[in-house]
C-alpha positions in Angstrom: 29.0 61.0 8.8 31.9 60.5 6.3 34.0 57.4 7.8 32.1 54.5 6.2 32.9 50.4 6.6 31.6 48.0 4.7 31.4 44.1 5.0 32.1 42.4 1.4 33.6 43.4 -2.0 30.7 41.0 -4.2 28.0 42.7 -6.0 25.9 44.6 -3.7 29.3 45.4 -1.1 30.9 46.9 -4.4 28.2 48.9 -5.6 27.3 50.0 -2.0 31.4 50.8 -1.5 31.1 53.1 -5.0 28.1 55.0 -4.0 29.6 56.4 -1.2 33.2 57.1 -2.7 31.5 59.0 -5.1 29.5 60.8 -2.7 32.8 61.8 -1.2 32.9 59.5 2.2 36.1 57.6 3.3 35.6 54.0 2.5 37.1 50.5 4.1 35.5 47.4 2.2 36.5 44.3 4.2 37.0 41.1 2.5 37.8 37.6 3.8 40.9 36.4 1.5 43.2 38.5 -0.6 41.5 37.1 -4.0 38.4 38.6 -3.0 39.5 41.7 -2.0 41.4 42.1 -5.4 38.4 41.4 -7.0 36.4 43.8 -5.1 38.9 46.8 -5.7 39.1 45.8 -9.5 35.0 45.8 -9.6 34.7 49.0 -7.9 37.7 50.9 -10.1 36.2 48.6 -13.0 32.4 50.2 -12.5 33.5 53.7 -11.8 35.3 53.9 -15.0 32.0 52.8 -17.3 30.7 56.2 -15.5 33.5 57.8 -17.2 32.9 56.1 -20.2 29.1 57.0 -19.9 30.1 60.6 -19.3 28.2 60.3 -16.5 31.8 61.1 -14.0 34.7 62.9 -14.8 38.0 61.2 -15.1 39.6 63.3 -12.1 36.3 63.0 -9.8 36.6 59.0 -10.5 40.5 59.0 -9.6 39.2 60.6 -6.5 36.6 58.5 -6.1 38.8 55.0 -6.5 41.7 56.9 -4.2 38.9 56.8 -1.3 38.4 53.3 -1.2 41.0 51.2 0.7 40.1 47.2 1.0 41.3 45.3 4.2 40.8 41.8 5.3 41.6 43.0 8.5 38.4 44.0 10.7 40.2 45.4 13.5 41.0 48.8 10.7 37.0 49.4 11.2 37.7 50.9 14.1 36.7 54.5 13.9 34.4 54.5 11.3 31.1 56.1 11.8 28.8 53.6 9.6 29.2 49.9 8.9 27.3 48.6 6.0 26.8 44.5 5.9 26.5 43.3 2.4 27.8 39.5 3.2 25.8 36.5 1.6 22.4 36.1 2.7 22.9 33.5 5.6 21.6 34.6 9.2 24.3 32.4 11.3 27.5 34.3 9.0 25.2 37.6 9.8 25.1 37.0 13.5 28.9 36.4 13.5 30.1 39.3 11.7 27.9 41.7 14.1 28.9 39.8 16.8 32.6 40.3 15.7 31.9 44.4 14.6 30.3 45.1 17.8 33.8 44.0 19.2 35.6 46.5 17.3 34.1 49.5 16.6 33.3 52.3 18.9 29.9 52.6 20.7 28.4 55.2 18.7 29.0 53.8 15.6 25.8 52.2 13.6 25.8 48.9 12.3 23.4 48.3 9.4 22.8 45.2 7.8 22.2 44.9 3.7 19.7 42.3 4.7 16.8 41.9 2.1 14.4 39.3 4.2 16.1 38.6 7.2 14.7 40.5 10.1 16.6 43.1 11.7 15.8 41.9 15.3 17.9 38.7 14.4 20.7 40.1 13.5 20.9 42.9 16.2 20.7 40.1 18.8 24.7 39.4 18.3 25.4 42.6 19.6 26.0 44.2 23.0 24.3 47.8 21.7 21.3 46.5 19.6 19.9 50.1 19.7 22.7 50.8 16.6 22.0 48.2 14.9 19.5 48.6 11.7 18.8 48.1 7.9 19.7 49.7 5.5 18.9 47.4 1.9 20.0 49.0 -1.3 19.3 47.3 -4.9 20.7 46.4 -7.2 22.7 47.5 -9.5 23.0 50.2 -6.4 24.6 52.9 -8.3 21.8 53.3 -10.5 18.8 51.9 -8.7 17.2 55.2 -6.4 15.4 53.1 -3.3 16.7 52.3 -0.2 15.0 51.1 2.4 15.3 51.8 6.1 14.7 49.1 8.5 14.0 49.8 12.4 13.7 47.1 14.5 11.7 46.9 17.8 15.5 48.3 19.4 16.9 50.4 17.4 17.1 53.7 18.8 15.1 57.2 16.4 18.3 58.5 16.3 19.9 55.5 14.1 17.6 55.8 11.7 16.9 59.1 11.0 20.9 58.9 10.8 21.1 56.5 8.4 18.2 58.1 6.3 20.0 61.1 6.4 22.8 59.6 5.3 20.9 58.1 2.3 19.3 61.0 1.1 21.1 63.8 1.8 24.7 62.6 0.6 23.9 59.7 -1.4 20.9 61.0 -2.9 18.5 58.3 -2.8 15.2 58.0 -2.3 14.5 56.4 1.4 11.2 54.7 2.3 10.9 53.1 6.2 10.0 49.9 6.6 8.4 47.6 9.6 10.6 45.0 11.0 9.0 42.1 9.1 10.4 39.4 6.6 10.7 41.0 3.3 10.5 44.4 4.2 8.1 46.0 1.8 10.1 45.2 -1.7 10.3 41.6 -1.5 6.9 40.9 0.6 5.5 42.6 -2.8 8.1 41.1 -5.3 9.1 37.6 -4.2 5.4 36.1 -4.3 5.0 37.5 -7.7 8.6 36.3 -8.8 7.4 32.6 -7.6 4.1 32.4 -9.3 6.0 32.8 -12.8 8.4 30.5 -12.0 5.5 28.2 -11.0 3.8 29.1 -14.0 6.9 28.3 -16.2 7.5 24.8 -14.1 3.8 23.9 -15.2 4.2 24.4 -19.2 1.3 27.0 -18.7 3.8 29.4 -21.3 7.8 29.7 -22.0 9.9 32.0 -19.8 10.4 34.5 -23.2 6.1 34.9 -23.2 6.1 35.2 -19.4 8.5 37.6 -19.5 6.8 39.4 -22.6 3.6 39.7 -21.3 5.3 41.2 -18.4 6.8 44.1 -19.9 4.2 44.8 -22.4 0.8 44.1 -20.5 2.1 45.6 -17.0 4.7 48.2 -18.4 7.3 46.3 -16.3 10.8 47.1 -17.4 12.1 43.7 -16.9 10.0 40.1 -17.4 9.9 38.5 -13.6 12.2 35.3 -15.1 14.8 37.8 -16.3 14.8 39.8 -13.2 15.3 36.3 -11.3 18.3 35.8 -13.5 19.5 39.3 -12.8 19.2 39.3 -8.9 20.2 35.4 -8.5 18.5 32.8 -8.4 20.0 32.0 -4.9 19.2 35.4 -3.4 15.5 34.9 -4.6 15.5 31.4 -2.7 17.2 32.6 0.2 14.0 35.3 0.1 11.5 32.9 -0.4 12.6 30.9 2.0 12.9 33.5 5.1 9.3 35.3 4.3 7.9 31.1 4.5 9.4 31.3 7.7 8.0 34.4 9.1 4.2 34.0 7.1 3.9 30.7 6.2 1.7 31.5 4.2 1.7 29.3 1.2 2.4 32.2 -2.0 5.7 32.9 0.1 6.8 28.6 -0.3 9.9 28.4 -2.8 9.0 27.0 -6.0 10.4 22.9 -6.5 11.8 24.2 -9.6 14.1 27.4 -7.7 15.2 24.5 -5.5 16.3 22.5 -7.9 18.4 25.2 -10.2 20.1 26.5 -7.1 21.6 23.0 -6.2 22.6 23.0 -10.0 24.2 25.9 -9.8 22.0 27.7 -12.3 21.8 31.1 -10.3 21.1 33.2 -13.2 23.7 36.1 -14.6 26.4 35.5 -12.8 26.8 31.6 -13.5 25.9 31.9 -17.1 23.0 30.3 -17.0 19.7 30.4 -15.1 15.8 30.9 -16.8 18.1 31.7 -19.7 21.4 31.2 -21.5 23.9 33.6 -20.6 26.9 31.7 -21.5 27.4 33.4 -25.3 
């Protein structure tokens, strides 16, 4: 498996496009407008080259690694590739349509795996003619430096896509693989978004600030991030959009999205990447 597709150029498309350039697979990122997929190609060239800078990538394996990534906004040139990774925003119905759309294109062999972190696979497989491909395969992020990827089977997805896919992982990106059941959450963010409410619940209540939360995080638990920063870091959005599909599956009430998350996201405090979230990032 060296022909690899994948759907997006944001964050998690970007690193998951870098990984596997490195790794020394043929990459296609598809994008939806030409200002995206400039953006993606600069993030990708832009992250490579801290490696470089990090000494942790030679200057020539980095050229090589950039040269293997083309960025299209047509999905018609993901034709003959062997492995389609979906990293597209966390909505099922814009899930369903690019599958739908990819299971038009591509060859009947080829696996489509969805980035997914909470949606189940089952849903998104359902757009396609040849569910038995279809599976999940959710990276973290930063994914160039975080190790775990899980692997998500659903009730149809054939062995053989998986242990592809696992294969695939491990064995050329190096990464640690765990398989998960075909549940909401997977086993991450069944573990992590609960935890991730309850301290923004706590912080909503005036119970203590997000910096002591935080604190007593790291230094109580050994956690290398405070659950408020790490909410910042992933997006707030993302960790709503979590919430919110594990309520739906459970509905169990340590799964209910905090008042407070509401509230930020339709202010447009998602954390990092809008300057501001839990914390100030605008400086």
């Amino acid at each position: 498996m060296n022909l690899i597709g994948v759907i997006g150029g944001g964050t998690m498309g970007a690193g998951i496009a870098e990984v596997c350039a490195k790794a020394g697979s043929d990459v296609i990122v598809l994008e939806t407008k030409q200002e995206f997929a400039d953006a993606a190609a600069a993030r990708i060239s832009k992250s490579i080259g801290r490696g470089v800078a990090k000494g942790k990538i030679s200057q020539e394996d980095a050229d090589a690694a950039v040269a293997r990534v083309k960025v299209t906004l047509d999905v018609a040139d993901l034709a003959d590739r062997e492995l389609v990774i979906e990293a597209a925003p966390e909505v099922e119905a814009i899930k369903h349509d690019i599958f739908a759309k990819l299971d038009a294109v591509v060859g009947e062999k080829t696996i489509l795996a969805t980035n997914t972190s909470s949606i189940p696979i089952i849903k998104i497989a359902a757009a396609t003619a040849h569910p038995e491909r279809v599976v999940g395969v959710h990276f973290f992020n930063p994914v160039p430096v975080m190790p775990l990827v899980e692997i998500i089977s659903a009730l149809t997805t054939a062995p053989e896509t998986a242990a592809a896919v696992t294969d695939y992982a491990k064995n050329v990106l190096g990464k640690t693989t765990v398989q998960a059941g075909d549940r909401s959450g997977f086993i991450v963010n069944a573990l992590l978004i609960p935890y991730l409410c309850q301290a923004i619940r706590m912080f909503d209540s005036g119970y203590a600030s997000a910096e002591d939360i935080d604190a007593a995080m790291k230094g109580g638990c050994g956690y290398p991030m405070g659950p408020l920063t790490l909410c910042d870091t992933v997006g707030l959005d993302i960790c709503l959009a979590a919430a919110e599909s594990l309520y739906a599956e459970f509905a169990e009430p340590h799964f209910a999205p905090p008042a407070l998350l509401r509230r930020m996201v339709d202010a447009g405090r998602l954390g990092r990447k809008t300057g501001r979230g839990f914390y100030d990032y605008s400086a």
